[in-house]
MIKE-826084 format. One record per atom (N, C-alpha, C, O): residue in one letter; x, y, z. Coordinates in steps of 0.05 Angstrom, whole numbers, plus 5000, padded with zeros to 4 digits. Last residue first. Layout:
aXYZ ...
% end
This chain:
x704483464247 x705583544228 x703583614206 x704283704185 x702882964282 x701883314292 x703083444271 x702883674280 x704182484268 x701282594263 x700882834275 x698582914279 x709782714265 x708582624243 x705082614253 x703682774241 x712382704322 x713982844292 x711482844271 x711583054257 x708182574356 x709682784357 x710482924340 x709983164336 x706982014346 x704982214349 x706282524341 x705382674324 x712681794353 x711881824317 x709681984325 x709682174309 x712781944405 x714682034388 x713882104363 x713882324352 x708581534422 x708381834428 x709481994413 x708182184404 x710581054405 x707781124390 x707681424401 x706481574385 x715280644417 x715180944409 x713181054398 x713781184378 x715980094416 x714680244394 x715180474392 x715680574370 x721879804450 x719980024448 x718279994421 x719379854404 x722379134485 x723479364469 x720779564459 x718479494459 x720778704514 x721578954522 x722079174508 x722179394519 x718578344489 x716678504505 x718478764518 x717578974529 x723378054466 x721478274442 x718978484458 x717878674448 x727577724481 x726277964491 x725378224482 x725978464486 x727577304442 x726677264469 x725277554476 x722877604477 x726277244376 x727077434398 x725577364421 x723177364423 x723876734350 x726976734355 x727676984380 x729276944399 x719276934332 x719076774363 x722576674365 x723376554385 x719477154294 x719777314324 x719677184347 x719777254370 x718576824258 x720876904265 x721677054285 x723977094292 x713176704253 x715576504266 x718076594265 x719876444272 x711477194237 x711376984258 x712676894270 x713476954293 x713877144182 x714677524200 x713177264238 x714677224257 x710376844161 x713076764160 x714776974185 x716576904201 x705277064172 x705876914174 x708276804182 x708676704204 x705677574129 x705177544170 x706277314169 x708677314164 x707177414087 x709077544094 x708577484124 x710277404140 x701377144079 x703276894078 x706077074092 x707376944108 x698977584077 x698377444097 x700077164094 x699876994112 x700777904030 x700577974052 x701177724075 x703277694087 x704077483976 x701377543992 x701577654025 x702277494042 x709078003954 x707877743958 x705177733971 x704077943977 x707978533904 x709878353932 x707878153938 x705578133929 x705978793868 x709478753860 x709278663888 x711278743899 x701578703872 x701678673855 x704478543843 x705178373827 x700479183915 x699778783914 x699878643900 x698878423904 x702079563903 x704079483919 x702779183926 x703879003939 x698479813870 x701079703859 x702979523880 x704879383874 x692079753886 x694179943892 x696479673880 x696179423882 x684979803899 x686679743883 x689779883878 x689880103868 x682679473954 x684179793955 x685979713928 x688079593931 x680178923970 x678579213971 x679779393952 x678379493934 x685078613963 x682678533949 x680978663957 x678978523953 x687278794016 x688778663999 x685478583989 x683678514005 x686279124069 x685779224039 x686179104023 x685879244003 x688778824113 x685378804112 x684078964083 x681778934075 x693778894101 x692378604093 x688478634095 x686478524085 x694779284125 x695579244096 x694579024088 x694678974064 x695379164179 x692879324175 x692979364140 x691079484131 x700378754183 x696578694186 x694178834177 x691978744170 x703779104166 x702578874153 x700178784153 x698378744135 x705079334210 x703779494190 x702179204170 x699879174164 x706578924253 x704279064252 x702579244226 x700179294222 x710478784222 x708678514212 x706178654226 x703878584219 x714379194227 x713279164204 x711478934203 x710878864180 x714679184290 x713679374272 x713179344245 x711279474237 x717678824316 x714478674307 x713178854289 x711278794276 x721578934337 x721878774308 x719078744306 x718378584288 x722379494375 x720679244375 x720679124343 x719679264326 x729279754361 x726279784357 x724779504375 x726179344386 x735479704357 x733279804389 x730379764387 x728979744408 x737279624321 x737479884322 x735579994344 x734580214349 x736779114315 x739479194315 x739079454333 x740179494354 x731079084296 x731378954321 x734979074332 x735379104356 x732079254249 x730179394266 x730779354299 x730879504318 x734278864229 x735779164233 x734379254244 x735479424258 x731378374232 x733578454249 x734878664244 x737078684255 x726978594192 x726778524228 x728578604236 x728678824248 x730578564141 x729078794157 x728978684187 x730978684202 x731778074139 x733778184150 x733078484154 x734578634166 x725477844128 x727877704144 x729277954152 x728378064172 x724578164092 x722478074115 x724678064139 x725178204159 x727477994047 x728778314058 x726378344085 x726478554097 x725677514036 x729677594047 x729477904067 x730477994088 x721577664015 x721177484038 x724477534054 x724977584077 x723877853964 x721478033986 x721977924007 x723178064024 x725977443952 x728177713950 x725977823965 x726877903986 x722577013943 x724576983953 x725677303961 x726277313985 x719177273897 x717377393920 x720977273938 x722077473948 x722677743849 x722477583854 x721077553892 x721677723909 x719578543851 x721878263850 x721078043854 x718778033863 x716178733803 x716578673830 x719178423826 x719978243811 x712679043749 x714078643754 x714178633787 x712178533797 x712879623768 x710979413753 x711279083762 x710178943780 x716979823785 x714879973789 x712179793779 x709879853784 x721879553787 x721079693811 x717879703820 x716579643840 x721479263742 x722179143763 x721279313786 x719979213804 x721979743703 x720179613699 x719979403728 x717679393736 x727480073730 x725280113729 x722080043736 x720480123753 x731279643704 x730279703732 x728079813741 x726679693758 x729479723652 x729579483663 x729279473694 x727479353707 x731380283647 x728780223636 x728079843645 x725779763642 x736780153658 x734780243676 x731380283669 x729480303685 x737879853620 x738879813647 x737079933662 x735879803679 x738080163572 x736079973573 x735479873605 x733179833613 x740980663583 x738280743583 x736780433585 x734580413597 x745980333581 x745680453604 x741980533609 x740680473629 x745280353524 x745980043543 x744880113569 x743179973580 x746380783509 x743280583504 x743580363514 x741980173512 x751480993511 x749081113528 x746380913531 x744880903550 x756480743509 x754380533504 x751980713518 x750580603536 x760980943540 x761180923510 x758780843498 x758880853474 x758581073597 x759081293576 x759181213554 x757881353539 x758280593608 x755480613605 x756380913596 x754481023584 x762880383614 x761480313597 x758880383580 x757780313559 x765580673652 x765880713622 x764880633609 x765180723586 x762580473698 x761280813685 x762980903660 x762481103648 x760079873669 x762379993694 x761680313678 x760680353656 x757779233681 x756979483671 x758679633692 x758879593716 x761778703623 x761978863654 x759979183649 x759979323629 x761278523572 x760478353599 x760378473625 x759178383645 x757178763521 x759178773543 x758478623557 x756178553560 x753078833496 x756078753474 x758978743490 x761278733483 x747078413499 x748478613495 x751978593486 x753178413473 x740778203530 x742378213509 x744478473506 x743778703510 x738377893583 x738378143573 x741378153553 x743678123562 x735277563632 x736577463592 x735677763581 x733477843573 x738877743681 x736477683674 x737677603644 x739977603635 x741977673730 x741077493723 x739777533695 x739577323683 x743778283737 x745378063719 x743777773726 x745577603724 x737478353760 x739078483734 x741078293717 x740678193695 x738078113807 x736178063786 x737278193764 x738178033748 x742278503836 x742578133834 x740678043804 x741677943784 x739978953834 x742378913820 x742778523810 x743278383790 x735378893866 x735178933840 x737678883825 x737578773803 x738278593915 x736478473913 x736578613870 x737578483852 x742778753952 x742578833928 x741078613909 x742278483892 x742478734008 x742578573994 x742678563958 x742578363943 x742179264018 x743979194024 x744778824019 x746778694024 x737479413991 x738779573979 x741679383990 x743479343973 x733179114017 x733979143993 x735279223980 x735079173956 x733379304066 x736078994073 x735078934046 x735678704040 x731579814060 x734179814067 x736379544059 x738779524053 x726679664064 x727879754041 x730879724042 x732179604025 x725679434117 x725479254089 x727079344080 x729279224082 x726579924144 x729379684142 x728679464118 x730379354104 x721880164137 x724180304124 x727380014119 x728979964102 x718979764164 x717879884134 x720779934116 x721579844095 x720579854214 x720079634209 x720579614174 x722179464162 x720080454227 x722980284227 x722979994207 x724679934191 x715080454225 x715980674208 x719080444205 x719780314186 x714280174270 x711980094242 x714480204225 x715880044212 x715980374311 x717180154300 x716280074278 x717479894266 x712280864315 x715680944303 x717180654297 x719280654283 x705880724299 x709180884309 x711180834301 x711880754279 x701780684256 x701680794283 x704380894302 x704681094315 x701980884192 x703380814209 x702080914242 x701481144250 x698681164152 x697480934163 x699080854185 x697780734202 x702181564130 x699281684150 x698181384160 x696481394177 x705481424098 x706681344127 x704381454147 x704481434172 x702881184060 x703480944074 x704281094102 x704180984124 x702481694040 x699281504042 x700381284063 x698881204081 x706981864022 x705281974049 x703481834049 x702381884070 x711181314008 x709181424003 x707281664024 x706181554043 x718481254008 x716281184021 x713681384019 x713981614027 x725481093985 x722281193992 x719281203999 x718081083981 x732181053985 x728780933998 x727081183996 x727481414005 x738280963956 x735381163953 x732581033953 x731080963934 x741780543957 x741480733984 x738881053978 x738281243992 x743780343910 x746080613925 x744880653937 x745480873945 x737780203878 x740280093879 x741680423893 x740980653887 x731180463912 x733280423886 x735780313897 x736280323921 x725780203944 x728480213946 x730580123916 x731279923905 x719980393960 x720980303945 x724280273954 x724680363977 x712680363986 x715080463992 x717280303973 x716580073968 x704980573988 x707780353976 x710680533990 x710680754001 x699680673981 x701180584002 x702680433987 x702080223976 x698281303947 x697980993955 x698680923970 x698881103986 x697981903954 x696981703965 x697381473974 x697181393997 x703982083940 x702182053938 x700681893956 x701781753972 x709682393941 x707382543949 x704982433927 x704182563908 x714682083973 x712982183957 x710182213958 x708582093973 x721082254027 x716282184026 x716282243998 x717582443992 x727081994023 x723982134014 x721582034013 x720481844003 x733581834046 x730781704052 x729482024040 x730582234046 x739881574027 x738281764030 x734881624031 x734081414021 x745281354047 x742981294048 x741681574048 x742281764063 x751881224034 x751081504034 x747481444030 x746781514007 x754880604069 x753080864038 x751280994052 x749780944071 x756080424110 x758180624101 x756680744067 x757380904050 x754380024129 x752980234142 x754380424124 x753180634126 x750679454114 x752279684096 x751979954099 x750580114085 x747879134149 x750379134142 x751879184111 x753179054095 x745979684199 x745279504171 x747479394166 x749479504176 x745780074233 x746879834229 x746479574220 x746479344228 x745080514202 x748080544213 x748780284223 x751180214226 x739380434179 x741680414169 x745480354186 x747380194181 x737180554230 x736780414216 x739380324204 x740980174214 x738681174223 x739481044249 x739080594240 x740780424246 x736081324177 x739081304179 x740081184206 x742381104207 x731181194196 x732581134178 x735581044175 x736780834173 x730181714235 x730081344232 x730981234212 x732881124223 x731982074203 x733082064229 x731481774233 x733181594230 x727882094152 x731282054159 x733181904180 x734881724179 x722982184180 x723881954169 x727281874163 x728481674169 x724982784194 x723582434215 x724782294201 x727182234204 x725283014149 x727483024171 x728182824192 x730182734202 x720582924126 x722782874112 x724882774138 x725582544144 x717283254165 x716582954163 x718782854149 x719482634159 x719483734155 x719583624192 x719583354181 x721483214186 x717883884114 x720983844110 x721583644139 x723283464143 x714883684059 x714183674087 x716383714102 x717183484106 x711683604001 x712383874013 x712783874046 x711384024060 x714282973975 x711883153995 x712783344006 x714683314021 x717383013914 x717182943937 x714983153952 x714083383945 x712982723852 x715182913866 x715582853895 x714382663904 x708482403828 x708582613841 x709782843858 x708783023870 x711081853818 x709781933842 x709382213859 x709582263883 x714481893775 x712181753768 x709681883786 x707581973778 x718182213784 x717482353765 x713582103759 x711482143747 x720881983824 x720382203834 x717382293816 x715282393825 x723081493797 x720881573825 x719981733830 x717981703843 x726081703763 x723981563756 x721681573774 x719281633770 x730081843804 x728382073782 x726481973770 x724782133763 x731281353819 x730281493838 x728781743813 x726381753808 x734581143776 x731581033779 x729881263806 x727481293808 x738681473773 x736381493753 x734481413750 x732781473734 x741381303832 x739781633823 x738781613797 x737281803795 x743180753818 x740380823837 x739781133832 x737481193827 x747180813779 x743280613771 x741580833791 x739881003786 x750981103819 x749481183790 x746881133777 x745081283768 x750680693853 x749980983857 x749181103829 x746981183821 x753180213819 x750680223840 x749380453830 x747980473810 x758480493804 x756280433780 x753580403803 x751980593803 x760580513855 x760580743827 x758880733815 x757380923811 x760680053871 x758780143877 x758780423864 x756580543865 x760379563810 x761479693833 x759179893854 x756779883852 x758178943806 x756979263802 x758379303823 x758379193845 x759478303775 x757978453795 x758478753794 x759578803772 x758278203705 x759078163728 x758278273758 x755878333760 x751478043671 x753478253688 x755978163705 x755278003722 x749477683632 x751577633652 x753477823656 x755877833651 x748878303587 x747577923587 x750877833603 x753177873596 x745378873574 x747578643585 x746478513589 x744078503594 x740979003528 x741679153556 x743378883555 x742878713538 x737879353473 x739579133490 x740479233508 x740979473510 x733779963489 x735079883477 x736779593478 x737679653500 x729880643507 x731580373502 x733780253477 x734880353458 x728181193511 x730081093489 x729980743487 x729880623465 x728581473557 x726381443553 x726981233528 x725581033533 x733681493581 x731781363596 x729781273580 x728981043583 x735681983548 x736181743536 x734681443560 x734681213551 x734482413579 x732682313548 x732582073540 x730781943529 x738082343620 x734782383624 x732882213601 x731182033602 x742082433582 x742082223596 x739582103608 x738881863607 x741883053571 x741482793554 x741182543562 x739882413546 x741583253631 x738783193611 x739283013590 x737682833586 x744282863680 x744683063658 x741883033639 x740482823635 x744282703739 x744782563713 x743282803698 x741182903707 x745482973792 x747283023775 x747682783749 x749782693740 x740083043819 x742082783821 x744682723800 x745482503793 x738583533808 x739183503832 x741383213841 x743183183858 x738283403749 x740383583754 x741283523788 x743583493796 x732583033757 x735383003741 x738983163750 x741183063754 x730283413776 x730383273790 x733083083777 x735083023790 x730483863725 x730583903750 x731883673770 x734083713779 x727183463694 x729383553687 x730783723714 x732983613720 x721783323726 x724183163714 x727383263703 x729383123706 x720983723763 x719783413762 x721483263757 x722683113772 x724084313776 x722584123768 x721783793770 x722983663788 x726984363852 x726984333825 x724084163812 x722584003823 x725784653911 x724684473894 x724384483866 x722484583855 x729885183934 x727385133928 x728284783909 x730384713900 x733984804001 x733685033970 x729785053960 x727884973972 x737384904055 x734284884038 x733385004019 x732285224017 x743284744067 x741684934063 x739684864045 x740184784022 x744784124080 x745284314076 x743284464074 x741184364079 x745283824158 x743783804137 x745484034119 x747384154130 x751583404163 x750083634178 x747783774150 x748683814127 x752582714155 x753382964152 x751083204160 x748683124162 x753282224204 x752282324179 x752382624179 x752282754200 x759281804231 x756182024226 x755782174209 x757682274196 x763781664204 x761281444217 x758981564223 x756881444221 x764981804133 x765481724153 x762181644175 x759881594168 x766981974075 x765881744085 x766381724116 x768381614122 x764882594053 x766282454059 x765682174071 x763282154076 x759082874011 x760782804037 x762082574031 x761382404015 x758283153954 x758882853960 x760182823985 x762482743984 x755183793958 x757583613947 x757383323963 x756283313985 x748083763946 x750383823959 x752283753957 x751783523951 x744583583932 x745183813911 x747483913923 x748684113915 x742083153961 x743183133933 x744883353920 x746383303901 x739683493996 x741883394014 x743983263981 x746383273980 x735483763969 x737583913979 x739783743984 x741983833977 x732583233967 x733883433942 x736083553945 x738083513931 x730583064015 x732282894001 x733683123978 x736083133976 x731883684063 x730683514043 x732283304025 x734683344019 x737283554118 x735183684093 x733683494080 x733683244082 x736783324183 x737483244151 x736283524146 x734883674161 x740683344252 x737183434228 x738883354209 x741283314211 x741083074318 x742083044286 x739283174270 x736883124274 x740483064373 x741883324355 x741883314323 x742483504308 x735982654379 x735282924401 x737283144385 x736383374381 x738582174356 x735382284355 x735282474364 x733182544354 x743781974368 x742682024340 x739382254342 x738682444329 x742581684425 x744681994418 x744382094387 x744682334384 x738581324417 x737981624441 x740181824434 x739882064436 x740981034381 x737781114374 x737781454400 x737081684397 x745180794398 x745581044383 x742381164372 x741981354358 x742780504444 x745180814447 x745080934431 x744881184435 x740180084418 x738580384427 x740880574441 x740180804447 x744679804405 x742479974377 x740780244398 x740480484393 x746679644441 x748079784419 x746179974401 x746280184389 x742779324463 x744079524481 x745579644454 x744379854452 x741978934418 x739879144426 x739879374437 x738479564432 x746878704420 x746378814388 x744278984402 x744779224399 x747078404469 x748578644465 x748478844444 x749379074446 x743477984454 x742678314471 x744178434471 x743478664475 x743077564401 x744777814414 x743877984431 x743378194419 x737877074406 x738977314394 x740977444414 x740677444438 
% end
């Protein structure tokens, strides 16, 4: 592996971490559309917490009819071409309201929001799709799961991140999501799938003239997210190029095959969705194995177990 990729990643881990705050995922939605550039924008002002659904709708500027028409179906496209990222961003804020609205809203936490961000987005910056607008939210349940909509909307369960021991677990977890979003793992499955319809391209004129095309689309994503799971190849991918953003971004890469382990001693105890939609735990260790034996100098790099003590189990 690259050491220079490591010396790169933890510069911006020590200058990103000590000045940068987020807002809440909501707030930071309700704010106009920053510009594109290489650091992330300055949190906005902390609003109150919209409703569930209609509310949460508005925060991601898809409109209540549009809301309604979620619920609706209908044929959906057959041999998408590929998805701008106009259209992306769009899928991904109606499946995120999906998220919001299944799992209980987001967790009343703004410090723990703010954490997870600030890893995250550090994460992200060297992903290879540093230039979307990534947003990261705790939902506020139990289980242990974490998700990733199409455009850069990750989330992650308070149940999952109270199991985390530190801050590379947290990294580890979050870059899965991430090398799903930057692989466009749901979009890919989408135009694969045998889904019927009267267009070949989904583009945001299409999905204005064709509202029920648009509602099947994501009632398809959806069902993929929250039920089916992706294909296990596309889990095992995002194993893979998780590590190395983790590993990009300074962490110890071993953080997500540590959470893994303690996620495997509940597989067939703890009835929960997230064994359902991903592969077998202990075949993921496994493979997460032999691939760290590619990083030479994996004894050096940090966990950070004081830090994550710091932001999150004193919170």
């Amino acid at each position: 592996m690259n050491r220079f990729r490591t010396v790169v990643g933890l510069g911006i881990l020590c200058l990103v971490f000590p000045s940068m705050g987020f807002s809440g995922f909501l707030d930071d939605l309700l704010a106009p559309p920053p510009k594109k550039q290489s650091s992330p924008q300055s949190p906005a002002q902390p609003q109150e917490q919209p409703g569930l659904l209609d509310g949460l709708g508005e925060a991601f500027g898809v409109k209540k009819k549009n809301i309604d028409l979620l619920k609706k179906g209908a044929g959906v496209v057959q041999a998408l071409e590929p998805i701008g990222v106009e259209e992306e961003i769009t899928l991904g804020e109606a499946v995120a309201v999906e998220a919001f609205s299944r799992f209980g809203g987001e967790y009343p936490n703004q410090a723990w929001t703010r954490y997870i961000n600030l890893v995250g987005k550090t994460v992200a910056e060297l992903s290879d799709r540093p230039t979307l607008n990534y947003h990261f939210a705790i939902l506020n349940s139990e289980e242990q799961n974490a998700f990733a909509a199409p455009g850069g909307y990750i989330f992650i369960t308070v149940g999952l991140l109270k199991t985390l021991k530190n801050e590379a677990e947290l990294a580890g977890v979050l870059a899965h999501e991430i090398a799903h979003v930057t692989k466009q793992h749901m979009l890919d499955t989408i135009r694969r799938g045998a889904i019927l319809g009267s267009v070949s391209e989904l583009t945001l004129t299409a999905m204005k003239q064709d509202p029920a095309m648009f509602s099947s689309v994501i009632d398809e994503m959806t069902d993929l997210l929250f039920t089916k799971g992706l294909d296990k190849d596309k889990e095992f991918e995002a194993d893979v190029v998780g590590v190395e953003y983790a590993y990009r971004a300074g962490y110890n890469p071993q953080g997500l095959r540590d959470y893994l382990q303690v996620l495997a001693k509940e597989e067939g105890h703890v009835e929960s969705k997230f064994f359902t939609t991903h592969p077998s735990t202990s075949v993921r260790i496994s493979k997460i194995d032999t691939l760290l034996m590619d990083y030479s100098d994996i004894k050096n790099l940090p966990f950070l177990t004081e830090r994550f003590h710091q932001y999150v189990k004193a919170g």
